[in-house]
N, C-alpha and C positions, 0 to 999 in steps of 0.2 A: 788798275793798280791803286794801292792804297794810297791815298795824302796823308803825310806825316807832318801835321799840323797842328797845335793845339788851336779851339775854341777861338777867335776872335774877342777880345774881353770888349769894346767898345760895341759887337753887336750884343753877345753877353746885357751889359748893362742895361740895354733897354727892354730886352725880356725883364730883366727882374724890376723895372720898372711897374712892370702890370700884375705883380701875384703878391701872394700875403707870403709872409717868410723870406724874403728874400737871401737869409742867411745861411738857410739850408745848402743854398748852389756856390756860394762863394771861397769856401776854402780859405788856408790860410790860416788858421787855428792857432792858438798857442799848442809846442811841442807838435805839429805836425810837419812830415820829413819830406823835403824837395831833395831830391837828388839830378844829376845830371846825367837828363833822357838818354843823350848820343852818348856818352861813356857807359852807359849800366848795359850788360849784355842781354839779361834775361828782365824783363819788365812784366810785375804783373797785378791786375786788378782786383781788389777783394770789394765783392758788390754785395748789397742785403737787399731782400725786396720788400723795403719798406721802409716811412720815410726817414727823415735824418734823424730825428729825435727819438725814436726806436734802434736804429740801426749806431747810433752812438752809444748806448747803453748795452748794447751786447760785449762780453767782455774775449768770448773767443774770438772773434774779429778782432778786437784792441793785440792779444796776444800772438796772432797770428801776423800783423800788421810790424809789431815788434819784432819775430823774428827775423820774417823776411831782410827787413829795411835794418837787420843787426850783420847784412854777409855784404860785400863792399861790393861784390860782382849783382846786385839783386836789390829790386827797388819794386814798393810795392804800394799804392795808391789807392782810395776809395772813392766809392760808386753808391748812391744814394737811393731808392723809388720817386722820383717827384711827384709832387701831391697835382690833382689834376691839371689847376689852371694853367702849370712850368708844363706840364707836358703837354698843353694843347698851344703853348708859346712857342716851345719847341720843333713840334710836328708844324706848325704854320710856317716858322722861318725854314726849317729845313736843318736844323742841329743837330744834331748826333747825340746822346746820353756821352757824356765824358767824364772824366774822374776830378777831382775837388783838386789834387795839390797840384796837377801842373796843365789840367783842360784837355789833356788829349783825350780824343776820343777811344772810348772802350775796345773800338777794332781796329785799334795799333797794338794792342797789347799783346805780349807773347799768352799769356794766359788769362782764363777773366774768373775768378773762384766767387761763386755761391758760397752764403751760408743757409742752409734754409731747417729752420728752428718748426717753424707751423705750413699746417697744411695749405692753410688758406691762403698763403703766401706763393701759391705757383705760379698764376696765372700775372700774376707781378712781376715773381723771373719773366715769366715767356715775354712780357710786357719790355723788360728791360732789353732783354735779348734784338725784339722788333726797333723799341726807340734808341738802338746803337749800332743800326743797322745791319745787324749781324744774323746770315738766315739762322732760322728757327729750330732749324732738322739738323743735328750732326750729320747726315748722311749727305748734305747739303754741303758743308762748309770744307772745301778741301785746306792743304798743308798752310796756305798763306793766311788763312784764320785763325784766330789765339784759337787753343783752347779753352773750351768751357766743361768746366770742373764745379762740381757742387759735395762739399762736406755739409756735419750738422747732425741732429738728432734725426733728420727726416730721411738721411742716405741709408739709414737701418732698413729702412724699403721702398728704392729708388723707381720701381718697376712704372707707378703714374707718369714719370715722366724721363724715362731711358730714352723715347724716341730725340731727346732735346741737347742731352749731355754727352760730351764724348766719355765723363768719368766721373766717378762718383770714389769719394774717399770713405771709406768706413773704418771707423773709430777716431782718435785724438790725430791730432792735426801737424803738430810741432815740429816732429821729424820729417815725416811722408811730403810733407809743402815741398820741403827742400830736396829729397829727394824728386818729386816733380818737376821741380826747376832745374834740377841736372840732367834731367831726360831731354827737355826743350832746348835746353842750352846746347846741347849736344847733337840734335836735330838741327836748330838754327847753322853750327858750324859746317857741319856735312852736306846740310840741305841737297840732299838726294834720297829718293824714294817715296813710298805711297804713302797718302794719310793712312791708312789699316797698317803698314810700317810702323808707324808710329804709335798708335794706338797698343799692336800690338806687346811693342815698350814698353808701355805702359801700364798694360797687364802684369808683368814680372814684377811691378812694383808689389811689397807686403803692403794688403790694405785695400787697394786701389781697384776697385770692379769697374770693366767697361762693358756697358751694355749694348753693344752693338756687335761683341765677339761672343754672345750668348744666344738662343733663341728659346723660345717661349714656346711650350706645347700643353693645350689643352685636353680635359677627360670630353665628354660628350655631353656632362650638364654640367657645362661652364666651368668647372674648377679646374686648378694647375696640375695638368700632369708631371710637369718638371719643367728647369730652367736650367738648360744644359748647356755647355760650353760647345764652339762650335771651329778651335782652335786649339791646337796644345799648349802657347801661351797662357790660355784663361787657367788657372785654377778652379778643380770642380767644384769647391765651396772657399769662397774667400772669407779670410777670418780677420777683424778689426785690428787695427795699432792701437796701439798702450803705450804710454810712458812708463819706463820703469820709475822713473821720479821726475816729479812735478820741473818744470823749467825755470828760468829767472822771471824771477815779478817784473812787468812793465814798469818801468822807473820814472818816464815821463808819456805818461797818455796823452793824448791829447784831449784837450778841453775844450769843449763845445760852443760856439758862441750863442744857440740858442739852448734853453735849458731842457734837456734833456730828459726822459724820461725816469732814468733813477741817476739823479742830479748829485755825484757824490763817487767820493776815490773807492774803489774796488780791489781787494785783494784774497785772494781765490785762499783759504787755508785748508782746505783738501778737496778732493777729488772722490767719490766714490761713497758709496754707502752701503750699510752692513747691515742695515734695519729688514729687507727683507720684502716692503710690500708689495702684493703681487698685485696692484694695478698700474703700478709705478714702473717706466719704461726706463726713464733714467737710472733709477734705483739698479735696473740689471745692466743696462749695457756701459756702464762707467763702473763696472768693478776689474780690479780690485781697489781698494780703497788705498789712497796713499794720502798721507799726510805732508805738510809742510813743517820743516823743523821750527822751532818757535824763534830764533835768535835770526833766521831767514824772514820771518815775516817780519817782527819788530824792524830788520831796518828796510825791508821793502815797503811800510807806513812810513819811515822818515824819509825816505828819497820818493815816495809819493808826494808827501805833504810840501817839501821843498821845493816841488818843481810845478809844483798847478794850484795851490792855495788850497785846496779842497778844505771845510772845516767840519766833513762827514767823511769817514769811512766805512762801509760795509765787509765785512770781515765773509766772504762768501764760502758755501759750501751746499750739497741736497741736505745738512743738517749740521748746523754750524755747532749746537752743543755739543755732537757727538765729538766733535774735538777733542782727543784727550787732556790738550793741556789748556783747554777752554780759557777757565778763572786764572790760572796763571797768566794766561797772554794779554785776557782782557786788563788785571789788574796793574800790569807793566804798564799797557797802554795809559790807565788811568793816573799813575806816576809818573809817567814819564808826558805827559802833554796836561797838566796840571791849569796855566796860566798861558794863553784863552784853552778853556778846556776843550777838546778834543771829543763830536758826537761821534759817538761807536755804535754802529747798525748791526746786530743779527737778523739780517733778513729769515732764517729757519732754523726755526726754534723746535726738539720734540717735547712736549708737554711736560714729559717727567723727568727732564733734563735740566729745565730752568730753575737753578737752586737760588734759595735763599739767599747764600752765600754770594753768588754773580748778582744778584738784585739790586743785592746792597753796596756793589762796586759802583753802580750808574749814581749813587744820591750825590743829589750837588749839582748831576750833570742837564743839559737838554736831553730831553726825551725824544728817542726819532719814534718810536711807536715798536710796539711787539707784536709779531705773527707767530701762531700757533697753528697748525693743523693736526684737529683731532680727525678729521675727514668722515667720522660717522657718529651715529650721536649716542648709541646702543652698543652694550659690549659684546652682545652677539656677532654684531656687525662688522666693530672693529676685530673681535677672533678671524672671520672666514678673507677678511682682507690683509690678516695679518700686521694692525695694527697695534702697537705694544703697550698703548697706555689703556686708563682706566679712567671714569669721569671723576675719583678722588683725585690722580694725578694733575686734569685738568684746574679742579676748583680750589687747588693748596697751588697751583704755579701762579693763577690769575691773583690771588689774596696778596703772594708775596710781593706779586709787580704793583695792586693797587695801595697798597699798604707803604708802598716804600715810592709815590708818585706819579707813575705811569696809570693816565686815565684815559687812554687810547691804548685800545684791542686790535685789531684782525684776527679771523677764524676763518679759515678754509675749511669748509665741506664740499663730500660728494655725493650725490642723489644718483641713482642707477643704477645701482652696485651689485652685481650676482647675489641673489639668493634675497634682497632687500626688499623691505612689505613697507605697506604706509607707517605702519607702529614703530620701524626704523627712522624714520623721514619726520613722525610726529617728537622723537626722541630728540631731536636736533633742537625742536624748537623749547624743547624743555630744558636743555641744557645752556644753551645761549642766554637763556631766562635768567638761571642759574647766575651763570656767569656774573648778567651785570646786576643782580641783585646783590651779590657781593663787592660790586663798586659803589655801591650805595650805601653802605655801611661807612664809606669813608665821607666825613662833612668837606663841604668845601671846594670840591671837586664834581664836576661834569663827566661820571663815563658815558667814553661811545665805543660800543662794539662795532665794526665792519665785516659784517658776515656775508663773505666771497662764497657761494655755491655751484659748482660746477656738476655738469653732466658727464657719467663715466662714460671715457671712449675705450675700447678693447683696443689696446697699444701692441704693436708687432714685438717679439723675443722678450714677452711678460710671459706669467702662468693664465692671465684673462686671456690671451692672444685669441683663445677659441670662444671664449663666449660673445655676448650679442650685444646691442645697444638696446636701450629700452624704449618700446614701442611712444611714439609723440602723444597719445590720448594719455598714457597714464602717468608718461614724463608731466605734462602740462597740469592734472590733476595732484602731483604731488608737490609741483611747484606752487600752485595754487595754494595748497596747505601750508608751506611757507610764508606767503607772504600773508596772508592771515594769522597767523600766530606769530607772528613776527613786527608786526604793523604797529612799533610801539616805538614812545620817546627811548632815544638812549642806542638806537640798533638799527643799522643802515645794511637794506638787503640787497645782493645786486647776483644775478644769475644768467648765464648761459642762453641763449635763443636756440629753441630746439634744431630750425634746419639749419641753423650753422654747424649746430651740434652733427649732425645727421651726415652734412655732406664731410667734416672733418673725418668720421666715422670712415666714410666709404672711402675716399684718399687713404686713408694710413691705410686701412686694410685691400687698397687696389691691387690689380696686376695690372700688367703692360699696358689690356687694354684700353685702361682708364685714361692714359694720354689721349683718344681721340677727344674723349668727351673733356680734360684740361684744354685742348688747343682749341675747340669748338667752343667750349666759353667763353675762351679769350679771344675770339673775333666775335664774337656778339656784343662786347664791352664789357667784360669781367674784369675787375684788375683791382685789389688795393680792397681784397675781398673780408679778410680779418677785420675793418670800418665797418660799424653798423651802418651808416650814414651809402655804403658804396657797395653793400651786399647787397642782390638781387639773386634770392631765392630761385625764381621761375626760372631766372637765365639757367642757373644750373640743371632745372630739371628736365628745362629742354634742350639741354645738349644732351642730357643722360637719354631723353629717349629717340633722338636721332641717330644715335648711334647703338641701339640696340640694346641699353643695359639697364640693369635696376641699381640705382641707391643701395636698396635691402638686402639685397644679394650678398653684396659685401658687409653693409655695417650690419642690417638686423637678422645675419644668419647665424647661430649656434655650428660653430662647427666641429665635426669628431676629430677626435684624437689625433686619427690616422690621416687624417687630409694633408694631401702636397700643400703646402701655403707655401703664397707668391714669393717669400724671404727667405725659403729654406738651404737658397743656396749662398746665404749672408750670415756669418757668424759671429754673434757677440758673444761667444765662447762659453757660453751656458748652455749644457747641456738639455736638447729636448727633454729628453728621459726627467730632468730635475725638475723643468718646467711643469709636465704633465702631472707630476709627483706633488707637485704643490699645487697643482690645481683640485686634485684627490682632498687631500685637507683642508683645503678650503673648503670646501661643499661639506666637511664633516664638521667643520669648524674648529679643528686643531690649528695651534700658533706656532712658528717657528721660531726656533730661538738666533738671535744676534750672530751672527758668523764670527764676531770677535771673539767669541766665545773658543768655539773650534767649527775643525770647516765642517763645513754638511755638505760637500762634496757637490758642488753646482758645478764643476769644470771647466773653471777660470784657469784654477791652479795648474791644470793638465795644459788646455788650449793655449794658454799666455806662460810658458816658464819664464819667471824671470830671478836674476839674480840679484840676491839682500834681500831683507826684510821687506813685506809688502806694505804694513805700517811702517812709513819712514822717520817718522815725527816723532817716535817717543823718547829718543834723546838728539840731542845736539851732538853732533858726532864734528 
């Protein structure tokens, strides 16, 4: 029988007596929400696997934490990864993983929701799962176990790790949570019948795939024959939730007593994007695009600002210029928070988006720094990826920010790109050059470029879906070339490790079977894997070949057209046929044009109807 006990704080204290951070495990925050355990019917845990200062920086977790903790019957707490030495404090005394605002342990919860954003982040679930003592295996955990539920970008292809979850939400979160919670709720009251009862519940829900009422059939050289329902419950292909519009702004986050990784109030001003590029995962499975109306944001900044001090806002979005009413919203802000001025962050900027005109709203102000991704450094390159700018776009957006006091850059590139030659990857270094030789024209002033390069992974329900990673000899020879032409005052290069690269690779694009080889790392001591400091390469590849599989198989095969892939029974409502169609133009090196334009018919429109305008933002209604 369970103990319905919160944590001991007195045993508590002398753990955190012995670790660095101790603020990570303490709770208590400004603006975080205690409610009372024995009155709330449905109680549930929203966990990140990884540690607090990441995991408070995520902003769907903040919004999902908001809604829950907004319904009276429904209270909803957080669950951190502990950095090692809390977990080997832990596992010594005999503690349980427990949540921050009121210590109870994880497996009193009605529910316990994942969010999992990156791949390298499983073996950290599984980690959290074991130190909250809750088995490993849904097949394992009968009715008097929370559920465990995982949403996020990675639920687009759950299949590495279905043997773990009882469910997986695919697409936006807002609605379906609560929905969730009235399934439990309702089970709680009745309490009669099987876990697979319940499960199968579950299933009915729009969204919500359970992988245990599926099963998994292979061709004869290893690829998916199909992932077929094994239940009239399952739906044969489950299709994502959507918002039809965006939800209310969190109005009082909570505030972190250590500083957090992006240290600063967050407010989301749209969702989606129209740009098109096909190596960009996000870019498809968050459409359609819906905007925030602009008189909704302005005063979701004041009742942010009011209730957490913040003296940064990041104005968030996959591309915060394409905002249509951009310079209007920023220049309100810049009126209306005048004295002490107000820093305004556009974390995603597209290159030929950053006008003059917005540049000139920041003078005066603190500078939090500008991010640009041209992503390739040749227009060739940028055409087959469907990237929209031009490197004049880039060297007239840098002149207006240097010109007008911003002398901190970031640039994001990608190296591995379909179809990409070293004269691509040399092209990069020529333009970065570029760049800051143009901030040198202004006296006075120190630029430094921050030139972030990543390695292409082929992302599930993109047009790359089918292509390959690029083999580690000529990955490492072009990085090489990088950091040689690059190796100058003024320009800060920092890059991807290839086998992190490699096994992220083989994760996204796994099937079922890759959970043996996730739970087989994670008892060899895999855990908190995304840390340079805590990846161990070898562990992984000797799980991979205890259990029979290759790495390459997955990330460095080209695959056809025509192949079952392990997500095809997961839909972010883009159509294959579209998918494949732009993978055709890319290899010719044709560009697609902006969907804002008119639709190109990717079958959003069909799979998600929804009613009103899908752009919500462009008046105040």
């Amino acid at each position: 029988m369970k103990v319905v006990a919160a944590i001991d704080g007195r045993v508590l204290d002398r753990l955190l007596a012995g670790v660095q951070k101790p603020a990570r495990y303490t709770g208590g925050e400004w603006n975080s929400v205690i409610k009372d355990w024995k009155a709330t019917e449905v109680k549930v845990a929203l966990a990140y696997p990884d540690i607090y200062e990441v995991g408070m920086s995520n902003l769907g977790l903040a919004i999902l934490y908001d809604v829950l903790n907004s319904q009276s019957n429904l209270l909803a707490e957080r669950a951190y990864a502990p950095w090692p030495d809390m977990e080997a404090q832990m596992r010594s005394a005999g503690m349980p993983l427990f949540s921050l605002e009121t210590r109870h342990p994880l497996r009193e919860f009605d529910i316990l929701g994942f969010s999992l954003q990156y791949e390298l982040n499983y073996t950290t679930a599984l980690n959290m799962l074991d130190l909250a003592g809750i088995p490993l295996h849904a097949a394992e955990r009968g009715p008097e176990w929370p559920l465990v539920i995982a949403g996020g970008s990675c639920a687009y292809n759950p299949e590495p790790l279905a043997p773990f979850f009882d469910a997986f939400v695919i697409g936006e979160g807002e609605e379906v949570v609560l929905e969730l919670a009235e399934v439990a709720r309702k089970w709680k009251e009745e309490r009669k019948g099987s876990k697979e009862g319940l499960l199968r519940r579950l299933a009915t829900v729009a969204g919500v795939y359970v992988p245990s009422l599926y099963q998994a059939l292979y061709q004869a050289d290893g690829t998916v024959a199909e992932v077929q329902p094994r239940v009239p419950e399952a739906p044969q292909v489950v299709v994502k939730r959507v918002l039809p519009r965006l939800g209310p702004i969190p109005a009082c986050p909570i505030v972190p007593f250590l500083q957090a990784i992006h240290d600063r109030g967050m407010v989301e001003i749209q969702r989606g994007c129209t740009q098109g590029c096909r190596f960009c995962q996000a870019g498809c499975v968050y459409r359609p695009v819906r905007e925030r109306p602009l008189q909704e944001i302005l005063a979701g900044v004041e009742d942010l600002l009011a209730h957490t001090g913040y003296e940064e806002v990041a104005l968030l979005s996959l591309s915060s210029s394409d905002y249509s009413r951009i310079e209007e919203l920023v220049r309100a802000l810049v009126e209306r928070y005048r004295d002490p001025p107000l820093a305004i962050s556009l974390p995603s900027l597209r290159t030929d988006a950053f006008s003059t005109e917005l540049a000139e709203l920041f003078q005066g102000r603190r500078r939090t720094g500008l991010t640009f991704a041209p992503e390739a450094g040749s227009q060739r390159l940028r055409d087959v990826i469907n990237k929209k700018v031009t490197e004049e776009d880039l060297l007239t957006t840098a002149e207006a920010a240097f010109s007008r006091g911003w002398h901190r850059i970031k640039l994001y590139f990608m190296i591995g790109l379909p179809t990409e030659t070293r004269e691509d990857v040399a092209a990069i270094v020529n333009l970065v050059r570029e760049v800051r030789d143009l901030g040198r024209h202004y006296p006075g002033r120190r630029t430094q470029l921050n030139v972030s390069v990543a390695t292409f992974v082929p992302k599930p329900h993109t047009p790359f879906q089918w292509c390959s990673l690029i083999g580690r000899e000529e990955l490492e020879a072009r990085q090489a070339l990088l950091r040689q032409g690059l190796r100058q005052r003024g320009i800060s290069l920092s890059w991807h490790e290839p086998e992190m690269t490699l096994l992220e690779a083989a994760l996204s694009r796994g099937d079922r079977r890759m959970a043996l080889v996730v739970e087989r790392a994670w008892r060899s001591g895999a855990r908190l894997d995304g840390w340079n400091e805590h990846f161990d390469a070898d562990r992984w590849w000797r799980a991979f070949r205890a259990e029979g599989l290759d790495p390459d198989f997955y990330a460095r095969r080209e695959r056809p057209p025509e192949e079952n892939l392990p997500w095809d029974h997961l839909s972010a409502g883009v159509d294959k046929a579209f998918l494949r169609a732009e993978l055709r133009r890319a290899m010719e090196g044709q560009t697609t044009p902006d969907c804002r334009a008119r639709c190109l018919g990717c079958g959003v429109n069909v799979a998600l109807p929804m009613e009103g305008p899908v752009l919500a933002g462009g008046k105040d209604g």
